[in-house]
Structures are given as C-alpha cells and as structure tokens.
C-alpha positions in Angstrom: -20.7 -9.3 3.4 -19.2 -12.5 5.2 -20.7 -15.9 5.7 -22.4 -15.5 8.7 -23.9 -12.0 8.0 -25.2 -13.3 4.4 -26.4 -16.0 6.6 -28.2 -14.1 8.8 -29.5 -11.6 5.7 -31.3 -14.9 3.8 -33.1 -16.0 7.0 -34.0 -13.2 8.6 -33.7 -9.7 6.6 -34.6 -11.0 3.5 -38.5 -9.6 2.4 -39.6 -11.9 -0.2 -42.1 -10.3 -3.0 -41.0 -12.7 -5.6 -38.4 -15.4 -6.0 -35.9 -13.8 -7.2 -33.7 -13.1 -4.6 -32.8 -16.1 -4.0 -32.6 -17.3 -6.9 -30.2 -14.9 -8.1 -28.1 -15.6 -4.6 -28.2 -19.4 -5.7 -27.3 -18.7 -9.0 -23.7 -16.6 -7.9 -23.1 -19.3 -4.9 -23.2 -21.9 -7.6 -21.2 -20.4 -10.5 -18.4 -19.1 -8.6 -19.6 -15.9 -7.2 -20.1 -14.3 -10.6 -22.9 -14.8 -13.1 -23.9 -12.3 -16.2 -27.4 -10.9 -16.4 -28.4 -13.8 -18.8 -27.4 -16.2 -17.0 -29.5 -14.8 -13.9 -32.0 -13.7 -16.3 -32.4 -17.3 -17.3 -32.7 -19.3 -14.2 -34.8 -16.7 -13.3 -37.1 -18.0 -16.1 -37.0 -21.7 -15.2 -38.8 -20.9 -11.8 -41.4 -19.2 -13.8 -44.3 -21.2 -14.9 -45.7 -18.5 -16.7 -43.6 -18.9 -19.5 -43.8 -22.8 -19.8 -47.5 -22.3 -19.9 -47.5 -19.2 -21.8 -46.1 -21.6 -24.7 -48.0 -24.7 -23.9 -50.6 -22.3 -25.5 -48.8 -21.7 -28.3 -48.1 -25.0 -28.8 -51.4 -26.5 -28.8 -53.0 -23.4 -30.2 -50.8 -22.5 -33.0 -48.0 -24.7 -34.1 -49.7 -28.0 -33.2 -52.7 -26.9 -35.0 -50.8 -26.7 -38.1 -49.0 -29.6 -38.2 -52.2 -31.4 -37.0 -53.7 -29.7 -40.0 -51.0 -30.9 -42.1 -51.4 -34.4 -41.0 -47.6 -34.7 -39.5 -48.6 -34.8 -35.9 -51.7 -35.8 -33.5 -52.3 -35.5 -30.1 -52.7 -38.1 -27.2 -54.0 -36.4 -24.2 -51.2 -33.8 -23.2 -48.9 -35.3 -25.6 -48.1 -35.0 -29.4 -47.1 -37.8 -31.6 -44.8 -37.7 -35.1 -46.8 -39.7 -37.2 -44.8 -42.6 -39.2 -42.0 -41.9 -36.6 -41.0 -45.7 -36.1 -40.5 -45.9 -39.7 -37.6 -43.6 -40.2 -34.1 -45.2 -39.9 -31.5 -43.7 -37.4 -30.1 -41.7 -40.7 -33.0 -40.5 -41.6 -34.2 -39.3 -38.4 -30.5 -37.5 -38.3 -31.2 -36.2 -41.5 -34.7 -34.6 -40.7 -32.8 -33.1 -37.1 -29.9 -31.1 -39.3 -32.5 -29.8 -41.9 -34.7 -28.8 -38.7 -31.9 -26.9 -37.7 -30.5 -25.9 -41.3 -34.1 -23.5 -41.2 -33.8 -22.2 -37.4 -30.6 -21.1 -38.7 -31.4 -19.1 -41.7 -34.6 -18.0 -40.0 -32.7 -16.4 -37.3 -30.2 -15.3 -39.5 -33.1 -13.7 -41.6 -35.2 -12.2 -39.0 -32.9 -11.4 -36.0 -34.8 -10.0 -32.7 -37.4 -9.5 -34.7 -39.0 -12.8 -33.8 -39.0 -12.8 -30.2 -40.7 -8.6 -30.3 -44.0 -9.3 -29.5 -42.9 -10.8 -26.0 -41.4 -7.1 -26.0 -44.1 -5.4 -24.4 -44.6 -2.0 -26.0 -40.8 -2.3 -27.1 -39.9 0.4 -24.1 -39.8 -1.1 -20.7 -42.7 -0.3 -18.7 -40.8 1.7 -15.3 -41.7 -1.0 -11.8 -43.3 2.2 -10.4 -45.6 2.4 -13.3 -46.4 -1.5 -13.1 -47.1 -1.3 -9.3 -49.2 1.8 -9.8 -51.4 -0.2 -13.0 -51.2 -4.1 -10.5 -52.6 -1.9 -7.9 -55.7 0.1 -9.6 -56.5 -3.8 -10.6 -56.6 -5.1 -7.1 -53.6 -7.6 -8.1 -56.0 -9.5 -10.6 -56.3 -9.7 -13.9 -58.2 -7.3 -15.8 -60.2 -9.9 -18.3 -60.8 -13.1 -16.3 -59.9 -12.0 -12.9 -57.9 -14.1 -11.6 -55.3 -13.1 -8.7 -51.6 -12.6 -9.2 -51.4 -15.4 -7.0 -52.9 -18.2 -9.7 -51.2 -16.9 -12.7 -48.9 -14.3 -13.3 -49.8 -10.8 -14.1 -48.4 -8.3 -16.9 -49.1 -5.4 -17.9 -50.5 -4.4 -21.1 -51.6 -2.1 -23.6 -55.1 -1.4 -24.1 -54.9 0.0 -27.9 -52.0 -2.0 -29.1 -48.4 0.4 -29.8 -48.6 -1.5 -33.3 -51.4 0.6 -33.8 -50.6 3.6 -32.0 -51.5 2.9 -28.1 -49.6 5.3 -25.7 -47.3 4.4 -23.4 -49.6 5.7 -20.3 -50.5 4.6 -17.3 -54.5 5.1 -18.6 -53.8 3.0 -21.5 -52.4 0.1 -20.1 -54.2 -2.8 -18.2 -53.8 -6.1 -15.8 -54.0 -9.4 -17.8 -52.8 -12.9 -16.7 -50.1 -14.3 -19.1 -53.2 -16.6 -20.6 -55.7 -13.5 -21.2 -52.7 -11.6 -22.7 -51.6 -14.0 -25.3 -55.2 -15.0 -26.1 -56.1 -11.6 -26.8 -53.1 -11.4 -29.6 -54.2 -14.1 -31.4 -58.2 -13.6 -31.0 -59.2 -10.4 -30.6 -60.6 -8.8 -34.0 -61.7 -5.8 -33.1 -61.2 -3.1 -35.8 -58.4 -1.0 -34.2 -57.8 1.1 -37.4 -58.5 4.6 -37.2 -59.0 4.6 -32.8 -55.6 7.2 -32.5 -56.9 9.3 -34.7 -60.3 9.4 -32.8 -58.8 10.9 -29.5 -57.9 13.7 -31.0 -62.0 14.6 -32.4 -63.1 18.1 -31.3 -66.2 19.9 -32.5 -65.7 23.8 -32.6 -69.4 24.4 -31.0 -69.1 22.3 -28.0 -68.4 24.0 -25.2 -66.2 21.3 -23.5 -64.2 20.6 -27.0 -63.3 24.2 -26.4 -63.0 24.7 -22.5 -60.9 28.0 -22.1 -57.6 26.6 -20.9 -57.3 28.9 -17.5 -60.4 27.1 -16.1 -58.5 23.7 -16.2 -57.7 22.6 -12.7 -55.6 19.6 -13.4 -55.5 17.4 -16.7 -54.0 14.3 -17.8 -53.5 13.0 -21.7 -57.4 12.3 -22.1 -59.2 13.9 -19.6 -59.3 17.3 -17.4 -60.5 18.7 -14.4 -62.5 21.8 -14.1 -64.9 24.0 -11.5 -68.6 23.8 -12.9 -69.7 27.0 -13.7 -73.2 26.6 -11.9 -72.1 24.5 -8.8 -74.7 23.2 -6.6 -72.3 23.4 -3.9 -69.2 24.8 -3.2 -66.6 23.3 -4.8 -68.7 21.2 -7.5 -66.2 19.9 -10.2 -66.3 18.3 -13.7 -64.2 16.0 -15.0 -64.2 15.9 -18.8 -62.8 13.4 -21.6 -60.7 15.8 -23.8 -62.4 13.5 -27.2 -66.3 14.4 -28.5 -67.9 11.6 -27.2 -71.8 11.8 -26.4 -71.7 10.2 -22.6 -69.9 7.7 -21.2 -71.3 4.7 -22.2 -69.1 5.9 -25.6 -66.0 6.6 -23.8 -62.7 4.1 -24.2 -61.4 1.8 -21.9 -58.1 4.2 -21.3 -60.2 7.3 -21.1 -62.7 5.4 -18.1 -58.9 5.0 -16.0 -58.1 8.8 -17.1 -61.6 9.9 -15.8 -61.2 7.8 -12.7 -57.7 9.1 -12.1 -58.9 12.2 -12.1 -62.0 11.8 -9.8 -59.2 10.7 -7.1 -57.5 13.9 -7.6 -59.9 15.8 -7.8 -61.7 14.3 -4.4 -58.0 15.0 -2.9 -58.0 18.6 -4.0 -61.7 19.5 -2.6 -60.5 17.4 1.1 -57.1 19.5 1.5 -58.8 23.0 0.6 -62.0 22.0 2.9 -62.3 20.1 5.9 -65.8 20.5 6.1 -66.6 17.8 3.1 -67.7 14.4 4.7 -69.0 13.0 1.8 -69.3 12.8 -2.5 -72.4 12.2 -5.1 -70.5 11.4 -8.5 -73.0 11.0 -11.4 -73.8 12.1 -14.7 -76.9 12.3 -17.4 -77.1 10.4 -20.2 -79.7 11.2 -22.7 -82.3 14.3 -23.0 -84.6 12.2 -20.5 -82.2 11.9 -18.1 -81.5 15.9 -17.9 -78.3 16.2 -20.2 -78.2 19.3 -21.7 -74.3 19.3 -22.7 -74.0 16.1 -25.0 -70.2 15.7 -24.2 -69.4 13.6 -21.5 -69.0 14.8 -18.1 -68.8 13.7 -15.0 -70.1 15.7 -11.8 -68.2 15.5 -8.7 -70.1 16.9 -5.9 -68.8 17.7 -2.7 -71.4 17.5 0.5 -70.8 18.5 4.1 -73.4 17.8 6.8 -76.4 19.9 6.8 -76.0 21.1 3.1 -79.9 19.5 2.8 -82.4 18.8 5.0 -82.6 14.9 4.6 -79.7 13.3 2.5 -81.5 10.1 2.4 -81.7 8.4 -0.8 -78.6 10.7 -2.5 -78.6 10.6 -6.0 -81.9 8.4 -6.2 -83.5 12.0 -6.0 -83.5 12.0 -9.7 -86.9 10.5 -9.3 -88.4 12.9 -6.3 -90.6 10.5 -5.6 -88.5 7.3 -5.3 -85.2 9.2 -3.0 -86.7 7.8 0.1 -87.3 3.9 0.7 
C-alpha cells in the first residue's frame, strides 16, 4: 500500500471501534515501519485509562494502605507523601532506591509470571466472538454498577472464579467495568467453596434430575430444553436447570444466562416450525400456593397464536381469575 492509498485508507476507509488502529499505524510510522507485538502492545496501553485507573485503585486501596498503616507514607489530596523525606542525604536516598530495586529483583526472580496472573483473566484467552456475544447480552454496560462501555471500560469476567472451578462459558461469565472487576477481587467474601460441586446435585426421584435423554430438544452445560408433556398449547416447552434446585429464586447467576439462552432458542425453534405464533407467556410457580407441583425449577414457555382464547387480556395475571382483567 503506497502513500496516497494508506492516505486515503486512514481518512476515509478506516471504521474505528476502538483506538487501536491508529495507534498501531502510528506506532510502525514512527519506529521505522516495524514494531514487535510489545512494543504495539504497549503503546496500546498508554492510551488506555483503564489501566492507569485500574492501579490508582490499587494504590490507594492496597499498597498505600499499608504503608499508611505502617506510618512511612500519608496522603495529601490525590497525592502521597514519604514521611522524613527531606531528611535523607543524597546517599541515602541512593541507598534506599538500589535496595528498592535489590527486592523487585529477587521478587521477580522468585515469582516469575506468576505475579502479574490475576490480570490473566481465566488464564485462557476469552475468543472476541465470545466477548462480543457476553458485551452484547449486557447491553454494553457493566453488569454490577451499570455503567456504559463508554465511561469506563468493560471486561469480561467469571462469575464463579476459575481459582475455584468457574467454567470457561459463555453462561458463566459476566460484564464488569475495570473498577467493579478489581473491587470484587479484593471484597467479595462470599463462600465459594463447595459451588462446582453443587452443579452437579441430582435427586434419583425427581423427575427433571432424571429427564429421559430423547425428550431433550436442545441443551447447553446447565440447562435443557424439552416439550411439556401436558402442553396447554401446541408447542408448550420447558426449559430446565440440569442442578436440583427448588425454583428459581435458588438458581445461580450462570444458570439464569443458561436458562435465558435457552428461552431465545427455544422461541426461535417454535417461530421457524410455526408461523402462526404471534406471541409468548413465559412464567413459572414457585411454592405449593402458587400451583407448583414439580419442586425443580422450570420455566414454561408458552406459545400463543390469535384466537387460542376468547379474551387474552390480562395474560398471565389470570393466575388470580378474578384480577386478569383491569
């Protein structure tokens, strides 16, 4: 590509979703028309404020707090102070610099990549396809705070942590802003232990723990899809979390996205086979007083087509006959 044509590419072909383009063009123009991975990588980085904030926050909530605590520094508005510093003679101030860096040496030297791992989300890369797929069931905002991709960035993370067994699926990860994310390592206590082997809880009498496997319509790692065997219309489905758990108010976070997931498909199988469905009623019983009879979780998926009933108004407030209208 000559001048004129690269020329023509940056003003007027070039689609912009994030800076790096240019920045990576910038980057060869300036170092000779070559530049390794790392060194795109990093000037990549120093466009990002994510990171500069994402250790302003460690800063002030980790390392300043122990050295605060350990009376060697205090802070001054957005600053930090060394305590004593105007007391230390040029040599001295030399000599605390090389013993700084004596220890980042043997540290590093001791613990390798090891230190940097937990930036190394779920050690595997997580595929752009999979990322756009997880940004875009979040609506481009974070999953905790809701902020837009647009105010801070947006990663993506895992919902049960792969330190303590998460999957790497698309139902267990989530949205979080860069400030969400790394407050949730460093504050969230819930008791973890014990939530992998959970998923896998079946009880040999319930009938959905034990769903004969040519009924399944379509399943995904914590969840399936099946034809009810009583329908109230044609085409009634059930999607079902694959664990024991009594109704949904006890389901996870990752099996809520598996159960949505399949809702989607399952709306998308009933629309191709009949073009007759103009609408859905979704819903599901929780508790003996509100008519569950099966107490593993399912959710009804209800096709309806115009006509089906006399007067559709209300929908699923006719639980209560005598509240559906209003």
């Amino acid at each position: 590509m000559n001048y004129d044509q690269l020329k023509y590419f940056l003003l007027n072909k070039m689609r912009m979703s994030h800076v790096y383009q240019p920045v990576m063009i910038q980057q060869l123009l300036k170092n000779g028309g070559r530049s390794s991975v790392i060194e795109i990588a990093k000037d990549i980085s120093q466009h990002d404020p994510s990171q500069i904030e994402y250790y302003e926050n460690v800063t002030n909530n980790m390392v300043g707090k122990v050295l605060r605590n350990h009376d060697i520094v205090e802070k001054d508005g957005k600053s930090y102070i060394l305590k004593q510093f105007e007391t230390f003679s040029t040599d001295q101030k030399e000599e605390l610099i090389n013993i700084c860096s004596e220890k980042l040496d043997e540290y590093i030297t001791k613990r390798g990549e090891a230190i940097w791992q937990h930036r190394r989300k779920g050690r595997i890369p997580i595929s752009g396809s999979i990322r756009y797929e997880v940004l875009k069931r979040a609506k481009s905002r974070c999953e905790l705070c809701g902020c837009s991709h647009e105010e801070r960035a947006l990663e993506v993370d895992h919902i049960v942590p792969k330190s303590l067994g998460g999957e790497d699926s698309i139902n267990n990860y989530q949205a979080l802003c860069y400030s969400c994310n790394s407050s949730k390592n460093n504050n969230d206590n819930t008791d973890m232990r014990g939530v992998r082997e959970k998923y896998d809880e079946r009880i040999s009498s319930c009938i959905f723990c034990t769903i004969n496997k040519s009924r399944i319509v379509e399943q995904n790692n914590l969840a399936q899809l099946i034809f009810d065997q009583y329908p109230v219309t044609t085409g009634h489905m059930l999607i079902i979390p694959k664990r024991h758990s009594e109704n949904y108010f006890s389901l996870f976070q990752p099996e809520i996205n598996a159960v949505n997931q399949l809702l989607n498909h399952g709306k998308e199988i009933m629309l191709d086979k009949d073009k007759s469905i103009e609408g859905f009623n979704i819903g599901m019983n929780a508790g003996e007083v509100a008519g569950q009879t099966i107490f593993h979780t399912h959710i009804h998926l209800i096709p309806r087509r115009k006509g089906d009933v006399e007067n559709v108004r209300g929908g699923v407030r006719g639980v209560i006959p005598a509240k559906r209208e209003y």
